[in-house]
Structures are given as structure tokens and as C-alpha cells.
C-alpha positions in Angstrom: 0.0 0.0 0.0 1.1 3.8 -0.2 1.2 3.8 3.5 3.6 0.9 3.6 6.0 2.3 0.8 6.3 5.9 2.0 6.3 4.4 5.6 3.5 7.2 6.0 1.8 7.5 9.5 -1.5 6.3 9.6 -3.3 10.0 10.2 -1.2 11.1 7.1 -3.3 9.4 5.0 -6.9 8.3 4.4 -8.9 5.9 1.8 -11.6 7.9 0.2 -13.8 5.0 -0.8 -15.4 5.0 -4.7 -19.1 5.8 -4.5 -21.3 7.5 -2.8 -24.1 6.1 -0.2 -27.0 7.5 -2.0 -29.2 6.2 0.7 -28.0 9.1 2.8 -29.2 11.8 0.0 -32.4 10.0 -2.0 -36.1 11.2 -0.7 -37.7 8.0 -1.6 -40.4 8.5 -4.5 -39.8 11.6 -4.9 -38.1 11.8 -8.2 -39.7 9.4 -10.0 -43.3 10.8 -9.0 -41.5 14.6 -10.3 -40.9 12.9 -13.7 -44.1 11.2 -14.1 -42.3 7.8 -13.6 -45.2 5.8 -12.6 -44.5 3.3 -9.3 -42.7 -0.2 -10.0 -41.2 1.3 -13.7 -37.7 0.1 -14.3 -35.5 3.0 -14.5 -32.2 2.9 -16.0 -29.3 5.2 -16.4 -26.0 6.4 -16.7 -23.9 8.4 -14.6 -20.7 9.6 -17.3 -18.6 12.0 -18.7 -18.9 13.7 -22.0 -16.2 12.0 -24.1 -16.5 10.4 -26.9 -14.8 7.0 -25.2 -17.7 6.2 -23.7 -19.7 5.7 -26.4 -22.8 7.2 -25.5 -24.6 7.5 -28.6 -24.9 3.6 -28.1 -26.4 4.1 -25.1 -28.7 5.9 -25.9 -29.5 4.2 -29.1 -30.2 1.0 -26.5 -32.0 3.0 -24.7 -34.4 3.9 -27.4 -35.0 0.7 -28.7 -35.3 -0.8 -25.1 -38.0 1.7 -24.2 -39.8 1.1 -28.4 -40.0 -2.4 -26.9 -40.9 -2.5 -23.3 -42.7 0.6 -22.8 -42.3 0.6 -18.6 -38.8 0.9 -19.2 -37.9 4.6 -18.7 
């Protein structure tokens, strides 16, 4: 680890874990009912940057065709 090769003490340094507990910051309901998302709907998404790497003009072609096929999808 970092901690072991700089021989850092331990206050020096801190993990900052990947993700974020969204439990702590979603309203439940709330969204979905603001979009007009009815209850039970399968929701999907993306959470991404803006480059062309990720590809997200596939996405969202998916995306489309998902929702022309299984309208609850949203």
C-alpha cells in the first residue's frame, strides 16, 4: 500500500472509498413521481462523462430501442 512504501503514519493518509451512499441523499419517490415515472417502472441510467470513449450515442441508441420495446422501461 502507499502507506507501507512511504512508511507514511496512519493520520497522514486516508482511503476515500469509490461511491457515494445514496441512501443518505435519496427522498424515496420523490423523483420518479416529479418525472411522471409511474411506481414499480424500471428505470435505467448512466452516470458519465462527455467523451467520446464512452460511447454514448450507443447508449442511448439502447436505450431507445429498449424503451420502443418495453414501454415501462424509462
Amino acid at each position: 500500500s502507499i502507506q507501507k512504501h512511504y512508511k507514511a503514519k496512519q493520520p497522514k493518509i486516508s482511503t476515500i472509498l469509490n461511491g457515494v451512499n445514496t441512501e443518505k441523499f435519496t427522498r424515496k419517490g420523490t423523483i420518479p413521481a416529479n418525472l411522471h415515472i409511474p411506481a414499480g417502472a424500471l428505470v435505467i441510467g448512466t452516470v458519465s462523462v462527455f467523451r467520446i470513449q464512452k460511447r454514448l450515442d450507443v447508449w442511448l441508441s439502447v436505450a431507445a430501442a429498449l424503451r420502443q420495446i418495453h414501454p415501462h422501461v424509462y
